[in-house]
ROKOLBA-406054 format. One record per atom (N, C-alpha, C): residue number from 1; residue in one letter; x, y, z. Coordinates in steps of 0.1 Angstrom, whole numbers, plus 5000, padded with zeros to 4 digits. Example, Ala and Ser with C-alpha at 12.3 -4.5 7.8 and 13.67 -1.06 7.14 Angstrom:
2
{k:1 | r:a | c1:5132 | c2:4943 | c3:5078}
{k:1 | r:a | c1:5123 | c2:4955 | c3:5078}
{k:1 | r:a | c1:5132 | c2:4967 | c3:5078}
{k:2 | r:s | c1:5128 | c2:4978 | c3:5071}
{k:2 | r:s | c1:5137 | c2:4989 | c3:5071}
{k:2 | r:s | c1:5129 | c2:5000 | c3:5079}
This chain:
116
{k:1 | r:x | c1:3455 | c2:4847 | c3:6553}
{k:1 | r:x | c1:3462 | c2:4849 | c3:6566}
{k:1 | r:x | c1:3465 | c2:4864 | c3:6567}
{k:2 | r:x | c1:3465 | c2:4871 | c3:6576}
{k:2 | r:x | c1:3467 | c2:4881 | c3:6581}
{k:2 | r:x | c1:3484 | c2:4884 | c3:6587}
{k:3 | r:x | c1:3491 | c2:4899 | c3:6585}
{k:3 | r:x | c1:3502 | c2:4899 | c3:6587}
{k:3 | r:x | c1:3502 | c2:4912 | c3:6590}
{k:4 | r:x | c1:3517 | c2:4919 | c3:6595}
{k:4 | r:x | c1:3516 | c2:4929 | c3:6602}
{k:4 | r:x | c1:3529 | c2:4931 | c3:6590}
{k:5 | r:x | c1:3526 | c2:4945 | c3:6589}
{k:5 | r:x | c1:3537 | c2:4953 | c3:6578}
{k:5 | r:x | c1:3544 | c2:4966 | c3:6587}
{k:6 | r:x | c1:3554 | c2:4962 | c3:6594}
{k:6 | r:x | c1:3562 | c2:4970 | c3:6600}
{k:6 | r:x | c1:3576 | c2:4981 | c3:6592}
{k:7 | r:x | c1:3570 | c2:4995 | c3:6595}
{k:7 | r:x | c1:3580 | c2:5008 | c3:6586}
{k:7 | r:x | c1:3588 | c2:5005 | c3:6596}
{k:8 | r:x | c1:3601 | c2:5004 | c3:6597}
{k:8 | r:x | c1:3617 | c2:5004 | c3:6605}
{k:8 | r:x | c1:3623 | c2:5016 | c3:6596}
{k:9 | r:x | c1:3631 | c2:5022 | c3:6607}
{k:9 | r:x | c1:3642 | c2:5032 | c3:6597}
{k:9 | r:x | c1:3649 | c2:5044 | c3:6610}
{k:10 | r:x | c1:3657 | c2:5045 | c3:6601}
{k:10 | r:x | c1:3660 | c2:5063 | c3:6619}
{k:10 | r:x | c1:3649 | c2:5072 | c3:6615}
{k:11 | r:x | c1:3643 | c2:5076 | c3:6625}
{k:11 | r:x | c1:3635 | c2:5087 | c3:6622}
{k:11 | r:x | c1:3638 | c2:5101 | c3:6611}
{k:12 | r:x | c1:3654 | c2:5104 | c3:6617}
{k:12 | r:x | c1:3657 | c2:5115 | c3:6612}
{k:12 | r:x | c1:3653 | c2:5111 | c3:6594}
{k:13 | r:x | c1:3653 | c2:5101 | c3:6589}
{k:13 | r:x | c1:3651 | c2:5092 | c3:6573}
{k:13 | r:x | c1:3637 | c2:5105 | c3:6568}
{k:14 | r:x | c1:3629 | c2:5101 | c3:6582}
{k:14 | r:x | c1:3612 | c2:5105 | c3:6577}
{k:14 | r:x | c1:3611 | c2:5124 | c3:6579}
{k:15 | r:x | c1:3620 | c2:5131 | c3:6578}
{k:15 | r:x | c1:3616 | c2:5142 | c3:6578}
{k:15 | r:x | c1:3626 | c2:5151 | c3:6568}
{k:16 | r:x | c1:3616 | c2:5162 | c3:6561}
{k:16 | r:x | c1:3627 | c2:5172 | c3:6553}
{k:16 | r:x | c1:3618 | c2:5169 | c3:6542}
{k:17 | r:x | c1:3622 | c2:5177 | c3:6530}
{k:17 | r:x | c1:3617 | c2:5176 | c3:6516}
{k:17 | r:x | c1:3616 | c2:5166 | c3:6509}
{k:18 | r:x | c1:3629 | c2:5156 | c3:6510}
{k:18 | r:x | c1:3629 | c2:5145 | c3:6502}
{k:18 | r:x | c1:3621 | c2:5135 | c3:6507}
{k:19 | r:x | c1:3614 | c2:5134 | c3:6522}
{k:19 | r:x | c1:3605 | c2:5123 | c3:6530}
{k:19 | r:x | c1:3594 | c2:5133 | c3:6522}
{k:20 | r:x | c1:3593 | c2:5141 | c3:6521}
{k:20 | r:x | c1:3577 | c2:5143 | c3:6517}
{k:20 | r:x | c1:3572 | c2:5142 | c3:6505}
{k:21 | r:x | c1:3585 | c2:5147 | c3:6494}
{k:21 | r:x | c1:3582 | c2:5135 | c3:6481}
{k:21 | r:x | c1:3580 | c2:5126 | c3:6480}
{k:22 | r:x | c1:3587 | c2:5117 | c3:6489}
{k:22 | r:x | c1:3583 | c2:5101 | c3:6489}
{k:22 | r:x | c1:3570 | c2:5095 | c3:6499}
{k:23 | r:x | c1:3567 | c2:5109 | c3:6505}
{k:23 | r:x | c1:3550 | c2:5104 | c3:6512}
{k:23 | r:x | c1:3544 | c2:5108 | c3:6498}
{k:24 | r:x | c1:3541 | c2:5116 | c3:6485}
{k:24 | r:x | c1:3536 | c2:5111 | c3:6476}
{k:24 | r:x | c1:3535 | c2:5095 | c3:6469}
{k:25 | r:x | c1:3545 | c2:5093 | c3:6466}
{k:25 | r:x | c1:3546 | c2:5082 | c3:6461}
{k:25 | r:x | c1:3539 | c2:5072 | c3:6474}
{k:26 | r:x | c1:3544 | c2:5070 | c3:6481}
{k:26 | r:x | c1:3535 | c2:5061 | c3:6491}
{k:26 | r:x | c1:3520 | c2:5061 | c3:6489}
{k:27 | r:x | c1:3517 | c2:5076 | c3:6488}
{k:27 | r:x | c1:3501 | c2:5075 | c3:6488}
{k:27 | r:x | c1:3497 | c2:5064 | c3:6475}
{k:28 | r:x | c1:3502 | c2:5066 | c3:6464}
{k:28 | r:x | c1:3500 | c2:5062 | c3:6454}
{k:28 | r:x | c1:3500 | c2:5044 | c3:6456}
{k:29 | r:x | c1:3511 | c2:5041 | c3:6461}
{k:29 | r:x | c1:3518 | c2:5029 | c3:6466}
{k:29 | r:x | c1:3508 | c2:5023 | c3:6472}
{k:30 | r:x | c1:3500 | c2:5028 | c3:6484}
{k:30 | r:x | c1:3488 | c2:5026 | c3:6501}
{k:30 | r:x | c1:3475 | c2:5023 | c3:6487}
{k:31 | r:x | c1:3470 | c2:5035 | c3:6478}
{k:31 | r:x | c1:3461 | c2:5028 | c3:6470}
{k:31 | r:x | c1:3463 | c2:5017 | c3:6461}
{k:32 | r:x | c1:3470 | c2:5018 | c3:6453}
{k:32 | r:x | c1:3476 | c2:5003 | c3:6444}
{k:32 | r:x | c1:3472 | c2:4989 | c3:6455}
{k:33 | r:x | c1:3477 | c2:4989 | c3:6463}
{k:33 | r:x | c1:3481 | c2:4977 | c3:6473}
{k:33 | r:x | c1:3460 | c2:4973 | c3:6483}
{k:34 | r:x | c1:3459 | c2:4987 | c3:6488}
{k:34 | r:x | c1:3448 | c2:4987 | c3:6493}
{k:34 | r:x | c1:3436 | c2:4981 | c3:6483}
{k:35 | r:x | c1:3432 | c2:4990 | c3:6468}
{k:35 | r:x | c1:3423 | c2:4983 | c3:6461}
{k:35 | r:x | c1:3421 | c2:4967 | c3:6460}
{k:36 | r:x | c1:3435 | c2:4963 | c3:6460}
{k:36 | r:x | c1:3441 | c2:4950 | c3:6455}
{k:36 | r:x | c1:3438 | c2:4943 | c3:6466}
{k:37 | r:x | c1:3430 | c2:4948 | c3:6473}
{k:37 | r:x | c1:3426 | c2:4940 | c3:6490}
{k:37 | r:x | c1:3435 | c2:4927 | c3:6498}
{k:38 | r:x | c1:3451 | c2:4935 | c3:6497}
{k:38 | r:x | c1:3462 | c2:4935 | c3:6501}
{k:38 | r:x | c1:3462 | c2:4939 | c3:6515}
{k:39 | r:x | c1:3463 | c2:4955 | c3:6515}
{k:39 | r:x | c1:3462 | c2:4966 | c3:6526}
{k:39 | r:x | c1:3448 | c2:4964 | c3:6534}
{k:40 | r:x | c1:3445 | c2:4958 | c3:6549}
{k:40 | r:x | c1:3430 | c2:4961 | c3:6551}
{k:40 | r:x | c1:3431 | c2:4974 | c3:6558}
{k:41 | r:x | c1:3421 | c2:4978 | c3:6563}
{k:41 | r:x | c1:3420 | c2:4987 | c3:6574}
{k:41 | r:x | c1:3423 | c2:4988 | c3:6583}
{k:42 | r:x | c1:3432 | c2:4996 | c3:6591}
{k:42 | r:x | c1:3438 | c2:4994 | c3:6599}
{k:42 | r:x | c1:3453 | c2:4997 | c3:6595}
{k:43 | r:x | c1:3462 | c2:5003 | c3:6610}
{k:43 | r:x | c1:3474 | c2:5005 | c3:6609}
{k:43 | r:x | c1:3472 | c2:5018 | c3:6610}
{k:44 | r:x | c1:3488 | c2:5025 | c3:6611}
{k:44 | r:x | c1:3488 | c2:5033 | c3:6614}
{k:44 | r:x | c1:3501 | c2:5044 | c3:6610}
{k:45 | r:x | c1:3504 | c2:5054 | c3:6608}
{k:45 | r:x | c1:3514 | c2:5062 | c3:6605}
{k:45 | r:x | c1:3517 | c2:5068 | c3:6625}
{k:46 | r:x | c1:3531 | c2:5063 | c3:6628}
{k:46 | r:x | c1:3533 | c2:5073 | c3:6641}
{k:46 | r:x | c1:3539 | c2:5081 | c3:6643}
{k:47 | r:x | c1:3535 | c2:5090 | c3:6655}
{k:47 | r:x | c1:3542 | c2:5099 | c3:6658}
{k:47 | r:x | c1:3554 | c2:5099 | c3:6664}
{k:48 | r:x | c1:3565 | c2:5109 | c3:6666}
{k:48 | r:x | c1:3583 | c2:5105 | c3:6663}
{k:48 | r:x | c1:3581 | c2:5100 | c3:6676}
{k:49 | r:x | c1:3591 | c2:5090 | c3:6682}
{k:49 | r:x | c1:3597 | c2:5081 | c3:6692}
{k:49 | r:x | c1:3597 | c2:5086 | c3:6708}
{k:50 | r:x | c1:3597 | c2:5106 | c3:6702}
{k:50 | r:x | c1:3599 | c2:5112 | c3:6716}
{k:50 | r:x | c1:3588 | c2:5115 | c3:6723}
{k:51 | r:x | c1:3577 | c2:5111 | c3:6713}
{k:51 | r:x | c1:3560 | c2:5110 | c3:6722}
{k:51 | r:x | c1:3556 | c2:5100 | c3:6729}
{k:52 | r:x | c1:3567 | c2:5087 | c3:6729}
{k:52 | r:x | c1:3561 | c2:5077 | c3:6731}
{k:52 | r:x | c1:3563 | c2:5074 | c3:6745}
{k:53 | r:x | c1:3553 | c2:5069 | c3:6751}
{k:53 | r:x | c1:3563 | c2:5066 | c3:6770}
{k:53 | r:x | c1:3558 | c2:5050 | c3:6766}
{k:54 | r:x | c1:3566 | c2:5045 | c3:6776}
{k:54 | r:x | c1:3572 | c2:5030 | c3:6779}
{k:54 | r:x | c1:3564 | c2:5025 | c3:6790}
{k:55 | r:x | c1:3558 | c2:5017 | c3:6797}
{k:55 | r:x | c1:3552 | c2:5011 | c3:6807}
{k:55 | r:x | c1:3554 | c2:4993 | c3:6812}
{k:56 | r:x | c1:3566 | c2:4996 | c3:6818}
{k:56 | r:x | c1:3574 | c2:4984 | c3:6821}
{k:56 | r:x | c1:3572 | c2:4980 | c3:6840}
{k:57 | r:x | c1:3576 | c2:4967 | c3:6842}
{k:57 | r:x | c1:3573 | c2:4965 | c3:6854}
{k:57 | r:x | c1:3586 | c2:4970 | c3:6866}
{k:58 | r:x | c1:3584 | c2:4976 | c3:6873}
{k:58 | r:x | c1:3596 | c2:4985 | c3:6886}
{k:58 | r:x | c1:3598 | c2:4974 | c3:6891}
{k:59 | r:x | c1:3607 | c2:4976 | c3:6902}
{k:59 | r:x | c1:3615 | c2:4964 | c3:6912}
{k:59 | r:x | c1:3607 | c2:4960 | c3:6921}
{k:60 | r:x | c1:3594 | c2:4969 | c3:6922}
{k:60 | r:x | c1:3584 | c2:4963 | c3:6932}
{k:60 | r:x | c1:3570 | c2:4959 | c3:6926}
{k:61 | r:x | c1:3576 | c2:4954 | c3:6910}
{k:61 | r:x | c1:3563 | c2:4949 | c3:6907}
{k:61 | r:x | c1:3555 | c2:4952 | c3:6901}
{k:62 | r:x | c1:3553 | c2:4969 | c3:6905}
{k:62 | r:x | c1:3538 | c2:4976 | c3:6900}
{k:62 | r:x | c1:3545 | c2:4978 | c3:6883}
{k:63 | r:x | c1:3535 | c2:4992 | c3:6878}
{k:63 | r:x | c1:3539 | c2:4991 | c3:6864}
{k:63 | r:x | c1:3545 | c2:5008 | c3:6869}
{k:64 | r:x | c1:3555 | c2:5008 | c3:6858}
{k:64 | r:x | c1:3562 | c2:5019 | c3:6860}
{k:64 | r:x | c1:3564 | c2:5028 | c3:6844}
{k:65 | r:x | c1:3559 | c2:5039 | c3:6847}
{k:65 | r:x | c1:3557 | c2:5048 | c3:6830}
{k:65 | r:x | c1:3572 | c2:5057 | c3:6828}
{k:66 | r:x | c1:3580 | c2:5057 | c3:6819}
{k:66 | r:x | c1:3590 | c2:5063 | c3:6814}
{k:66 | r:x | c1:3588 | c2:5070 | c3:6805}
{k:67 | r:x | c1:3598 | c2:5082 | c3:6799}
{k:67 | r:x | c1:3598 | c2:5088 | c3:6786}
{k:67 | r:x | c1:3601 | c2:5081 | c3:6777}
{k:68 | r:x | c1:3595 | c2:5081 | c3:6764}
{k:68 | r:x | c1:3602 | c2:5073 | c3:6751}
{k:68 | r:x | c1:3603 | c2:5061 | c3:6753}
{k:69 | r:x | c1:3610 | c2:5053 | c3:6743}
{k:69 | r:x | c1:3614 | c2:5039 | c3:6744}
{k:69 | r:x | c1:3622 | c2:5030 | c3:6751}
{k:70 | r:x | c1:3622 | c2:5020 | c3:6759}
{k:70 | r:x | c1:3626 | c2:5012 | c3:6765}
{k:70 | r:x | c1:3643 | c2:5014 | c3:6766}
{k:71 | r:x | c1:3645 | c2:5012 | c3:6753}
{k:71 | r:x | c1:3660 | c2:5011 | c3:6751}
{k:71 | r:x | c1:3661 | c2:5021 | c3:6739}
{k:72 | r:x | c1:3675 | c2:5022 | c3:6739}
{k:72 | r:x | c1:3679 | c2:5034 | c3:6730}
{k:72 | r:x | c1:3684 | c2:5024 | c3:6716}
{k:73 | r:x | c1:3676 | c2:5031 | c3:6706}
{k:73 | r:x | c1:3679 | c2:5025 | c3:6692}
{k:73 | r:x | c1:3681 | c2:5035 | c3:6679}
{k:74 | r:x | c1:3685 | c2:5031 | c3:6669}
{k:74 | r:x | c1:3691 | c2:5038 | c3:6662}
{k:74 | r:x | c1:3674 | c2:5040 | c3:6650}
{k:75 | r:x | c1:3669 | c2:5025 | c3:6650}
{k:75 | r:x | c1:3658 | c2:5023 | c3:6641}
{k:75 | r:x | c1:3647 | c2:5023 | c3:6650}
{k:76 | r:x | c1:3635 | c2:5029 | c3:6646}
{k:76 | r:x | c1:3623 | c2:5028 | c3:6650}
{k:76 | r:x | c1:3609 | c2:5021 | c3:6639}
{k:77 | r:x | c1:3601 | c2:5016 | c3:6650}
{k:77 | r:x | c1:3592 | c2:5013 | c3:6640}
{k:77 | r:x | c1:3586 | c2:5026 | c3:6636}
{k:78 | r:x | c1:3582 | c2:5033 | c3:6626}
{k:78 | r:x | c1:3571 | c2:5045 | c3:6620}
{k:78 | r:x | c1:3559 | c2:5044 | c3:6616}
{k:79 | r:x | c1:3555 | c2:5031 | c3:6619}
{k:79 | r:x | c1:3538 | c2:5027 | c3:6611}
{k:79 | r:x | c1:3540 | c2:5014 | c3:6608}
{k:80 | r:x | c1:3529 | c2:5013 | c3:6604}
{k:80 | r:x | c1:3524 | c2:4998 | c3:6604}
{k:80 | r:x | c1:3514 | c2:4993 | c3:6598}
{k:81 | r:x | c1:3509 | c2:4985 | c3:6584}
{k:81 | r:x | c1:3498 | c2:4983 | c3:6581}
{k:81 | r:x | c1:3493 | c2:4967 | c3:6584}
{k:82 | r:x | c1:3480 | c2:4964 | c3:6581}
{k:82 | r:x | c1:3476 | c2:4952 | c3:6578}
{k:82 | r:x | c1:3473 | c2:4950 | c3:6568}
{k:83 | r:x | c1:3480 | c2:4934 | c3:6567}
{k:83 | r:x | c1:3476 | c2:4929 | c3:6551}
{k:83 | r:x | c1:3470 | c2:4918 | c3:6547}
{k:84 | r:x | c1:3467 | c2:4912 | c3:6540}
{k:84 | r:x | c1:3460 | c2:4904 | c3:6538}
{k:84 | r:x | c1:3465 | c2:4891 | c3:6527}
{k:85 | r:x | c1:3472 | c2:4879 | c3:6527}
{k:85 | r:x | c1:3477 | c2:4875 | c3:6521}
{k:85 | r:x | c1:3478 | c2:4859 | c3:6519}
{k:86 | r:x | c1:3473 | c2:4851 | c3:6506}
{k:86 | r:x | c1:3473 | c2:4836 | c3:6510}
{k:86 | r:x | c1:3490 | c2:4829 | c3:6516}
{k:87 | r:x | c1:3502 | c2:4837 | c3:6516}
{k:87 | r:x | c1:3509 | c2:4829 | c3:6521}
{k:87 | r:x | c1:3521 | c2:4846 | c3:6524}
{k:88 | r:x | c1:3532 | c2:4845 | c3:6534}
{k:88 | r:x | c1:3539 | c2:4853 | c3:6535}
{k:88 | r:x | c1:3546 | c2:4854 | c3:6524}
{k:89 | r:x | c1:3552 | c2:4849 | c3:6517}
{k:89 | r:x | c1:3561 | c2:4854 | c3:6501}
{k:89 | r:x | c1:3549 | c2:4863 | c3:6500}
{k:90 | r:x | c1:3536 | c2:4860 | c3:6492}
{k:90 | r:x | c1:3527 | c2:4872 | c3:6491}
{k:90 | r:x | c1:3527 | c2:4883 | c3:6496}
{k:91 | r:x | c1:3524 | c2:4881 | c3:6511}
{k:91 | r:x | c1:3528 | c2:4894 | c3:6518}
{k:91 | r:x | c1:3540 | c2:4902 | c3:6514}
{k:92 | r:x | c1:3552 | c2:4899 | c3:6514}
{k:92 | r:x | c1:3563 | c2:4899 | c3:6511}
{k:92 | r:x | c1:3562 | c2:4909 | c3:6500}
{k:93 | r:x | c1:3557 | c2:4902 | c3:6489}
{k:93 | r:x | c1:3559 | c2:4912 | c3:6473}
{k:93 | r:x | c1:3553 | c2:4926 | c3:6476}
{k:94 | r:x | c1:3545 | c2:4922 | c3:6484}
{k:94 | r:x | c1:3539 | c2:4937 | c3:6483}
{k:94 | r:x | c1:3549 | c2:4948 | c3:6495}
{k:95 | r:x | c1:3552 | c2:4941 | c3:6502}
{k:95 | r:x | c1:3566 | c2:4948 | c3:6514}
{k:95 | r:x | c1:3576 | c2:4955 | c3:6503}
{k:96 | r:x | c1:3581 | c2:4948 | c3:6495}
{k:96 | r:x | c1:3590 | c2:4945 | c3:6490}
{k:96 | r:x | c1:3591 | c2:4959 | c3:6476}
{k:97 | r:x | c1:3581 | c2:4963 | c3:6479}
{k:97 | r:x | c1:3579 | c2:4972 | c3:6468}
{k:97 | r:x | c1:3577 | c2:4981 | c3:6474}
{k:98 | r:x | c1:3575 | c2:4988 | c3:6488}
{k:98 | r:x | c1:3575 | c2:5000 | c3:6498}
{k:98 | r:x | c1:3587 | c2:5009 | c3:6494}
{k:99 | r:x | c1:3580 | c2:5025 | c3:6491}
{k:99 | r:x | c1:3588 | c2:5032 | c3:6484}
{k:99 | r:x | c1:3601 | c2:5036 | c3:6490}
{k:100 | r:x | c1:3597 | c2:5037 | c3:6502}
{k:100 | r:x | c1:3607 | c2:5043 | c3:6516}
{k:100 | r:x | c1:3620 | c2:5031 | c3:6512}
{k:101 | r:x | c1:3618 | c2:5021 | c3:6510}
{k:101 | r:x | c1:3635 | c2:5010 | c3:6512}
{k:101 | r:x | c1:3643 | c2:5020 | c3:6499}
{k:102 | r:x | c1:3638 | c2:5016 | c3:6487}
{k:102 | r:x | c1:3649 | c2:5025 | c3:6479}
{k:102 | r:x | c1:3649 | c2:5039 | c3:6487}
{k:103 | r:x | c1:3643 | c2:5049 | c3:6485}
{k:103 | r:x | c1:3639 | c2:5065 | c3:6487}
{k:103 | r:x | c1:3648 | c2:5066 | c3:6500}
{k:104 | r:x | c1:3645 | c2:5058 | c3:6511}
{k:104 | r:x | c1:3653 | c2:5068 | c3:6523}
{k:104 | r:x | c1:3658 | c2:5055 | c3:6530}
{k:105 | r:x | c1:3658 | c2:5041 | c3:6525}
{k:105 | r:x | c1:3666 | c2:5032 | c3:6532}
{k:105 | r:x | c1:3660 | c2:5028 | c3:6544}
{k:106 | r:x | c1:3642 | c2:5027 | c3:6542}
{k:106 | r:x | c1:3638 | c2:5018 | c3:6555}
{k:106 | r:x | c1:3640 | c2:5004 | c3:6553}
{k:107 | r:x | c1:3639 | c2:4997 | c3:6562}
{k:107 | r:x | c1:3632 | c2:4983 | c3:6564}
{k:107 | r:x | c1:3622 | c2:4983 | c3:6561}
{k:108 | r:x | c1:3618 | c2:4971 | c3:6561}
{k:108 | r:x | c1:3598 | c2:4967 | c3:6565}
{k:108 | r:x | c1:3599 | c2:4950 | c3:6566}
{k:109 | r:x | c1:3595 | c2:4950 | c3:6581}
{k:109 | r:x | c1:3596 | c2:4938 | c3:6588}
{k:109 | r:x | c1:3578 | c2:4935 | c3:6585}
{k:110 | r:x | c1:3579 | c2:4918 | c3:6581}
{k:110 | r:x | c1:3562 | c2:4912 | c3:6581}
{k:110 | r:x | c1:3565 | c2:4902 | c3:6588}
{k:111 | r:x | c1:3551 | c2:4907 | c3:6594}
{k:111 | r:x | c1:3551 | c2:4890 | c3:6606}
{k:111 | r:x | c1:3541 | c2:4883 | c3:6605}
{k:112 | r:x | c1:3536 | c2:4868 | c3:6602}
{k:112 | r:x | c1:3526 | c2:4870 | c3:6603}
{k:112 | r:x | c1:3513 | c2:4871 | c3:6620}
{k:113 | r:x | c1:3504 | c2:4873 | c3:6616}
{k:113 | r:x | c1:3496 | c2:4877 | c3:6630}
{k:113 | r:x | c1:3489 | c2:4861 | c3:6636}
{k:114 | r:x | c1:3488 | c2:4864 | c3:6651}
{k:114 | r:x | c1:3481 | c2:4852 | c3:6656}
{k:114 | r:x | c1:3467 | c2:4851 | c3:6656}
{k:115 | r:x | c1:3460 | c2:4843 | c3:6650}
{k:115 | r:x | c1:3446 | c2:4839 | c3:6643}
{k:115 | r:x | c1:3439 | c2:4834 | c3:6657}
{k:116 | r:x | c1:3432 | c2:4838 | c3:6668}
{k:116 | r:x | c1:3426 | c2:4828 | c3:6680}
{k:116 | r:x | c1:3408 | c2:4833 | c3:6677}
């Protein structure tokens, strides 16, 4: 089954010296998990929150484009991989071991994905 590996955290977490130490260890972390045909292809590392525009429906209906995020949050998603896993606890172990939760205090939300 297929699952979605969502990075959560405040942004401010992912930048400075000590985030880029811990983007080593990640690298290290992305192959361990990837070989293990855990990680598939796919996903993404994003850019900060203030690149993003919003595209929600206006009062008349049409679609309407804003700066940034819908609502104002403290956590953002930062990336996202796919994984590959016979049951979500599986999924899980390997979440569970993302260097960022100790190192700078993210989340990592797994969901699993819809199969049609």
């Amino acid at each position: 089954m297929r699952y979605v590996m969502m990075i959560c955290g405040p942004e401010s977490n992912w930048e400075g010296p000590e985030a880029e130490v811990v983007m080593e260890t990640v690298n290290s972390w992305w192959e361990r998990w990837h070989a293990a045909g855990v990680i598939l292809d796919g996903g993404a590392e994003l850019q900060p929150v203030a690149t993003a525009r919003t595209v929600r429906r206006g009062a008349d209906g049409k679609a309407v484009v804003t700066d940034g995020p819908y609502i104002e949050i403290k956590d953002v998603v930062g990336g996202f991989m796919l994984l590959e896993a016979d049951t979500i606890d599986d999924a899980i172990a390997c979440a569970a071991t993302w260097p960022g939760i100790e190192a700078l205090g993210d989340q990592v939300e797994v969901r699993p994905t819809i199969e049609r």
